[in-house]
N, C-alpha and C positions, 0 to 999 in steps of 0.2 A: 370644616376641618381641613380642605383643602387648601386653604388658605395657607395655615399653618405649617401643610409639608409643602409647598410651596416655598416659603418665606424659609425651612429651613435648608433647601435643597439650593435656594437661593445664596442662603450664606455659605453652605457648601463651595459652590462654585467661588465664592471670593477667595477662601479660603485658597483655592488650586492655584487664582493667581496669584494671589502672597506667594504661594511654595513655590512658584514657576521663577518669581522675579526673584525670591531669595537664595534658589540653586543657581540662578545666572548671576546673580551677584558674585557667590562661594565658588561658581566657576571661573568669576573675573580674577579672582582673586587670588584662587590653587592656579590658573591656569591649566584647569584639565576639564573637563564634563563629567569623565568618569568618576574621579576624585569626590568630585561636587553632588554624584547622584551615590555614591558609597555611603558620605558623608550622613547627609540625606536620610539613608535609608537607616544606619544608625540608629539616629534619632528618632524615627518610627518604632525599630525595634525595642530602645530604652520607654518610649510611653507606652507601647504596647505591653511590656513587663511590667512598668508601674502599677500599669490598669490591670491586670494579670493577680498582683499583687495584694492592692487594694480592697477588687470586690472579691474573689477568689471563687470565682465561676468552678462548675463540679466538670471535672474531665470528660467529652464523649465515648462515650464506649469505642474501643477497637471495631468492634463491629460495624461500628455507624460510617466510619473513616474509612473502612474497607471501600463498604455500602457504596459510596457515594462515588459518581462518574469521574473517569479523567478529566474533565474541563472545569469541574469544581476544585481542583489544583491549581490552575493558572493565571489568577488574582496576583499571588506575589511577584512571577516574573511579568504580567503584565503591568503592575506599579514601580516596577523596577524600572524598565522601558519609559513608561509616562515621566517618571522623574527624571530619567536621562535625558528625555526630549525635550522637558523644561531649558534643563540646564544649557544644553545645546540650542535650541531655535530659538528662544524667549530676547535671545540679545541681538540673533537676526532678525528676527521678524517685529518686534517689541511686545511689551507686555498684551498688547489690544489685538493685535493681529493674531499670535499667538494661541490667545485662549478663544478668539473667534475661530479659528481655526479647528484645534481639540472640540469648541462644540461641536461646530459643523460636523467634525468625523465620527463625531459623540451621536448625534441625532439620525446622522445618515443609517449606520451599525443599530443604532435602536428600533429605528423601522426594521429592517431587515427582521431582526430576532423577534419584532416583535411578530409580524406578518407569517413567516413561517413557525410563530411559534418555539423556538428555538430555545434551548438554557432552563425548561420550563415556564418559559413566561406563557401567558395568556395570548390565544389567536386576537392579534388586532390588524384588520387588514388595511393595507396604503390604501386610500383613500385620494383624492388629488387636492384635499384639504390640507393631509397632514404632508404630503411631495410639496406643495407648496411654501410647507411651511420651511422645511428641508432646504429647499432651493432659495429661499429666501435669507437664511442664514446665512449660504454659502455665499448671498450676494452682500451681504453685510461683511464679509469676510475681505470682499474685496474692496468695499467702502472704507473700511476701518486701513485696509495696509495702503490703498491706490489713492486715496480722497483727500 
């Protein structure tokens, strides 16, 4: 089954760079970033209402929203950011460089939270398995923009 979320995690990732190359496009275009990552966000907002709509999920309780920690907030201005950053570096850097990049910072940060445990994930500790995996990313990072 691992396979599976794999393969869907994988098309994930394509997905980001679709939105990366399509916000640097819409920024070629507005001529802004800002513009382009607004824009953007929109459109998240309209599918997310759709789906909203559609399946009509049961509201959580007040209580549960109370409940839950301040860093369980900061999803929406952190995709707000990721889509600016598309918008902005994806035309410096290109599409390949770009999202080698976001992995990199992606994987580096995922060790971290994962080792200390962080966010509630599970203790997995660095290992020089998984550092290397890490550092080898970031050497494909340089492969991909320098090569």
């Amino acid at each position: 089954m691992d396979v599976v979320w794999i393969l869907l995690a994988s098309g994930a990732g394509a997905c980001f760079a679709l939105q990366a190359s399509a916000n640097a496009s819409l920024r070629a275009h507005l001529q802004s970033p800002i513009w382009a990552a607004f824009f953007s966000i929109c459109g998240t907002i309209i599918t997310a209402a759709t789906v909203m709509i559609l399946l009509r999920p049961m509201a959580p309780l007040p209580s549960a929203a109370r409940g839950a920690p301040w860093w369980n907030w900061i999803g929406g201005p952190l995709g707000a950011l990721i889509v600016l950053s598309g918008a902005a570096l994806a035309p410096r850097l290109g599409a390949a460089a770009f999202i080698a990049a976001v992995v990199g910072g992606q994987l580096a940060c995922s060790l971290l939270l994962d080792h200390f445990g962080l966010m509630d994930l599970p203790r997995q500790a660095v290992t020089p398995g998984r550092l290397l995996g890490v550092l080898l990313v970031f050497a494909g990072v340089v492969l991909v923009k320098f090569h």
